[in-house]
C-alpha positions as CSV (number, residue, x, y, z in Angstrom):
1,X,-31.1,7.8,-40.3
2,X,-28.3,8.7,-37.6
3,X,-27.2,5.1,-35.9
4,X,-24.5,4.9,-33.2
5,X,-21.4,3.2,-33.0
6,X,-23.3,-0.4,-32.6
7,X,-25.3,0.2,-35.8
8,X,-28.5,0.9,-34.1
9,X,-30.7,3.6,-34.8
10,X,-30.7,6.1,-32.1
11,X,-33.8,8.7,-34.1
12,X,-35.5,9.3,-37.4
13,X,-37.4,12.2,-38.3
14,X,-40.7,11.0,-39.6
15,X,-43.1,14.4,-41.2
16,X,-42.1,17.1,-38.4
17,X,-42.1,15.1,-35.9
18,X,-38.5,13.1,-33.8
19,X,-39.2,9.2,-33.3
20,X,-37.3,7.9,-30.8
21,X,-35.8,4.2,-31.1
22,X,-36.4,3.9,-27.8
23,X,-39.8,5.2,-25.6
24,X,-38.4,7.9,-23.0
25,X,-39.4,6.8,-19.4
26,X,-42.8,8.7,-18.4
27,X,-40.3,9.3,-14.8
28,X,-37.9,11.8,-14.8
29,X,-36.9,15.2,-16.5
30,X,-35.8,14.6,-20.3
31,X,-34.3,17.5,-23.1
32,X,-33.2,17.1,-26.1
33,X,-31.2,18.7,-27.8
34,X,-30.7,19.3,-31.6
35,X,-27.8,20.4,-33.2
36,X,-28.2,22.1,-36.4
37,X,-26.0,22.3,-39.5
38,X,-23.5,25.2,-39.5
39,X,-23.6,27.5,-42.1
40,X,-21.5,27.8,-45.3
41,X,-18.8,30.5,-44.8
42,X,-18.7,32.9,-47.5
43,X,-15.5,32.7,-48.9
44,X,-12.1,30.9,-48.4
45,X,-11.1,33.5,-45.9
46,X,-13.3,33.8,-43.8
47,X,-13.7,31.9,-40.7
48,X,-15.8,28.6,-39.9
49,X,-18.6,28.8,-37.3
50,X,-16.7,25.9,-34.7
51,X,-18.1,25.0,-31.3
52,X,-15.0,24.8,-28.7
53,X,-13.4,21.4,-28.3
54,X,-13.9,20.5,-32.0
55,X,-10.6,21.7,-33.4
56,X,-9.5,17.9,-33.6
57,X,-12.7,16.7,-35.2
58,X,-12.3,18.7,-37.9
59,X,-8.4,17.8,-38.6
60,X,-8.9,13.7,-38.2
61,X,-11.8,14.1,-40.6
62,X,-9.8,16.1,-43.0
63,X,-7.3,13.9,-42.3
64,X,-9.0,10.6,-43.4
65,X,-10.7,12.2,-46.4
66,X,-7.6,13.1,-47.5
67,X,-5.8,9.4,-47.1
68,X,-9.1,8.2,-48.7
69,X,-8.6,9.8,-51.9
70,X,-5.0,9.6,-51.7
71,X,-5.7,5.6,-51.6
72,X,-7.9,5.3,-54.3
73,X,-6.1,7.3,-57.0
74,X,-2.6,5.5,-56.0
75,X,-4.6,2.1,-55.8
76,X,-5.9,2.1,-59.3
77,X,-2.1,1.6,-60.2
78,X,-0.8,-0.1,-57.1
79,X,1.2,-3.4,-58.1
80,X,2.4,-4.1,-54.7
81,X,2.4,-7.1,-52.7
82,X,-1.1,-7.8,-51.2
83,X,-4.4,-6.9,-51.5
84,X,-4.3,-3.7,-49.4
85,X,-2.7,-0.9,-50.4
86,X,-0.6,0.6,-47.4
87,X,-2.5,3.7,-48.0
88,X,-6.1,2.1,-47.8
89,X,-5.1,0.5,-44.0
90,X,-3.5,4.3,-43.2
91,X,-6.9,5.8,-44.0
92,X,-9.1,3.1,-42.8
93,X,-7.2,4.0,-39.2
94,X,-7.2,7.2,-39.9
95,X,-11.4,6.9,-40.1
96,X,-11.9,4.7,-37.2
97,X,-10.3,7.9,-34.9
98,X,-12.3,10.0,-36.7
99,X,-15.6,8.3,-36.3
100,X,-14.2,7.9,-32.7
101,X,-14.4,11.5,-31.8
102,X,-17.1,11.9,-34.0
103,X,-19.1,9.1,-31.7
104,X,-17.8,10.9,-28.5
105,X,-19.4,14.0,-29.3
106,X,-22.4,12.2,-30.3
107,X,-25.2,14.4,-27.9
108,X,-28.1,11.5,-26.5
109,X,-31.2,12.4,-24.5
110,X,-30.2,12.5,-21.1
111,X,-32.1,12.2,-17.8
112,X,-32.3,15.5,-15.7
């Protein structure tokens, strides 16, 4: 179920049908819009299907997974001082700007 940055559930999908979390005012114009998944490119070569603007959502996401697996293999043999890993905190940052810009794209139903 999609939730936004406080936790709360924004929709669900329930049979073929959107629930809102929320009632839509019976005033006013409303649209929604979906978004759907983007599909699988071929192979390694050819290009991905990106809407403009989302360059740097892709990077900090590749970003943190890559710091988050970087973290856990060098953790399992990390005798350091502390309990955190210098790694872990790099790519527990690293995934709060990603969810960030993730968040900021996040498309709501809007008035109008």
């Amino acid at each position: 179920m999609p939730t936004g940055p406080p936790g709360d559930a924004t929709w669900r999908v329930w049979g073929q049908e959107l629930v809102l979390a929320q009632p839509a005012p019976r005033t006013g114009g409303w649209r929604l819009e979906h978004l759907t998944h983007r599909t699988v490119p071929a192979d390694d070569g050819t290009a991905l299907d990106l809407q403009a603007g989302d360059e740097d959502l892709l990077i900090a996401q590749t970003i943190a997974i890559a710091l988050e697996r970087r973290a856990i293999a060098d953790g399992k043999q990390w005798t350091g001082r502390g309990p955190v890993h210098p790694l872990a905190a790099a790519a527990r940052s690293a995934r709060m700007d990603a969810d960030r810009l993730f968040w900021e794209r996040l498309r709501r139903a809007r008035d109008g």
